[in-house]
N, C-alpha and C positions, 0 to 999 in steps of 0.2 A: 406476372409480367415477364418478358422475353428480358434474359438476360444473355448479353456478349458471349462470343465462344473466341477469347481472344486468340488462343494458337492459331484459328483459320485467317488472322491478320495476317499469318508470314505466309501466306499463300496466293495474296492479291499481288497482283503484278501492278507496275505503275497506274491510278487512275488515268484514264482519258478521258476525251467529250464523247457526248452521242451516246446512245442506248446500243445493246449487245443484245445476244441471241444466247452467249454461256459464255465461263471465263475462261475458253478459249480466245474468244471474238474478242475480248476484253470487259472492262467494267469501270464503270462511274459511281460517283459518290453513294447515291441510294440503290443501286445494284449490289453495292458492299455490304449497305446498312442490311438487305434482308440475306446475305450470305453469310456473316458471319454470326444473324441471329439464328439463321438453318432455317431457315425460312424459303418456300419455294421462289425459282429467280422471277425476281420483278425489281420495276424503279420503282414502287410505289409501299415499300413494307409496312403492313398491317403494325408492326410494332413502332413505329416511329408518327411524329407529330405531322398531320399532312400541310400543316403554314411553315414550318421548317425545311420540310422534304421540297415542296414548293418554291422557297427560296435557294435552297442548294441543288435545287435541279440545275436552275435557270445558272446561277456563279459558276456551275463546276463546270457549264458549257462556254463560258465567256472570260475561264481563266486559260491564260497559255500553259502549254505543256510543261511549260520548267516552272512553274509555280505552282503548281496543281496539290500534288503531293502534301507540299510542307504548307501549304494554308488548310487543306481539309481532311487529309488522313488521320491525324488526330482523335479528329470531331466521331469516327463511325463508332468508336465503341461506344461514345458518350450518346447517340441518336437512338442506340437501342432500349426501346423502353418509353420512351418519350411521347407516345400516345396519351393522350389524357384525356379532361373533360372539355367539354364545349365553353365554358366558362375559361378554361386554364387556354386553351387554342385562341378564343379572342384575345387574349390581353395579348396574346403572342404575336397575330394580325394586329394590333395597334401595336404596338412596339416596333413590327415592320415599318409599318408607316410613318412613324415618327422618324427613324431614322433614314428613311427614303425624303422626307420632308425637311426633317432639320441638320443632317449630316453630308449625306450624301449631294444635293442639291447648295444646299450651300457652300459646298469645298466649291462646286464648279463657278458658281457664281465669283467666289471671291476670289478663282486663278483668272476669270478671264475679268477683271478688275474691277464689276459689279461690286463695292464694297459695303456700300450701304442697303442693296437688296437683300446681298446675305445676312448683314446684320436684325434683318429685316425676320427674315426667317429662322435664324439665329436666337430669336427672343421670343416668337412665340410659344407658348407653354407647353408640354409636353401631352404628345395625344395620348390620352388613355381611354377615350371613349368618340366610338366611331361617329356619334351624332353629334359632338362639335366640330366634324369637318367644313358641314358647311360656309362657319363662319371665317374659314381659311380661305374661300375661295378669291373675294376681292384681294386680297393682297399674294395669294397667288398668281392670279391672272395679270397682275397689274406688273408680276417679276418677270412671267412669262413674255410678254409686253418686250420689254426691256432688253432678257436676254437676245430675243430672235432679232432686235434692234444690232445688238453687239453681235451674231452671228453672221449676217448681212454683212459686215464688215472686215471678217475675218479670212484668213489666208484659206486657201484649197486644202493647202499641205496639213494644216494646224484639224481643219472640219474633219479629213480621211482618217487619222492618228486617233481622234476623236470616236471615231463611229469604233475601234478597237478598245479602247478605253474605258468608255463609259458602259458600264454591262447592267442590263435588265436584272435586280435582283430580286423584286416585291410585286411584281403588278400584280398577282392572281390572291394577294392576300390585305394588299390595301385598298382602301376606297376610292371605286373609280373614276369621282370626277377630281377629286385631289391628289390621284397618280397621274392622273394627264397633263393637269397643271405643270405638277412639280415634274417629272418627267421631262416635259418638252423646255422647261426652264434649263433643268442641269444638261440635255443635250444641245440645246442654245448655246448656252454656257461658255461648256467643253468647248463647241466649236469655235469660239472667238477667243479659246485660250493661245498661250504660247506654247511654241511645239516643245523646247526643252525641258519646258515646267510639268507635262503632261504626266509624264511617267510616277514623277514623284507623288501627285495627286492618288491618280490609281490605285500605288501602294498604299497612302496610306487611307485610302476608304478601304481596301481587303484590310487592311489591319481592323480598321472599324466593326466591318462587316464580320470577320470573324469574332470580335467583342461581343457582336449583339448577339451571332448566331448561340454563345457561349451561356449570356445573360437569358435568351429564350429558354434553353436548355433548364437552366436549373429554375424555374418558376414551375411546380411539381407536382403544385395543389393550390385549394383555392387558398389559404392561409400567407401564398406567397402573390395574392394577386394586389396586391399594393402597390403604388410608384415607389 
């Protein structure tokens, strides 16, 4: 197993967004993950989980520059290694998706004052297996419904702030017709939010989302694939 080369940590200059050519050009979160394993440059390091690397592709391009840093520089020594089995990578994809489903999507819901949608999604059970999505779909669609109802409704200024805000973290690792759902519900949502409330939201799904990325991390083997 590829272990961290931590001293090459004090050598990354600030992460940025976008893909690089060498750490001259500069470098992003999974351009780190394979340089500090000595690993040749790529976004895509043989040593790291590819439903993790997939999510923090996607966050590290949709966080702002002044936040970048201190939510995922952390996280690089901790990705290296994190390759596992196909078994330990799906729970990792459900895990995505639950929390795209029951966290993320429901913060939005419940700022732009859908309160009982969220509750809505709020309660149902915890995905651990891709082949109960289906049965999420009625009462996703029926949110989605709703939100785009309340987005219709909502200011210019609140929808613009919105499309900054809410950042694509899971689609390439959740189930696609219960990311579209949920998806198009929480950017609904967002849009028919309040512009001063927006910010606080945001922070606290990265708070979230750092959680889960943390909670994927350490599930190691199959003995930890339990809820």
């Amino acid at each position: 197993m590829s272990l961290p080369n931590i001293h090459r940590l004090s050598e990354l200059p600030p992460l940025s967004s976008g893909s690089h050519d060498d750490l001259e050009d500069g470098i992003y979160v999974m351009e780190a993950v394979a340089f500090v394993a000595g690993e040749p440059w790529s976004d895509n390091p043989v040593c790291a989980c590819p439903v993790i690397s997939t999510f923090l592709r996607s966050w590290n391009d949709s966080l702002p520059d002044d936040e970048r840093d201190a939510l995922l520089r952390g996280l690089i020594p901790r990705l290296v290694g994190t390759k596992s089995t196909p078994e330990v990578e799906k729970r990792r994809s459900t895990m995505a998706a639950d929390w795209l489903i029951r966290s993320h999507t429901t913060a939005w819901l419940e700022l732009a004052g859908l309160k009982e949608q969220g509750a809505t999604l709020r309660a149902l059970p915890e995905i651990i297996d891709f082949a109960a999505c289906p049965s999420l779909m009625p009462a996703l669609n029926a949110i989605r419904k709703d939100a785009s109802a309340a987005r219709v409704a909502a200011r210019d200024a609140a929808w613009d702030a919105a499309w900054d805000a809410a950042w694509d973290a899971a689609r390439d690792a959740a189930w696609d017709a219960a990311w579209d759902a949920a998806w198009d519900a929480a950017w609904d949502a967002a849009g028919a939010a309040a512009w001063d409330a927006l910010a606080s939201t945001r922070k606290a799904l990265q708070q979230s989302a750092l959680d889960l990325v943390n909670r994927m991390i350490d599930i190691e083997a199959v003995q930890d694939l339990k809820p």
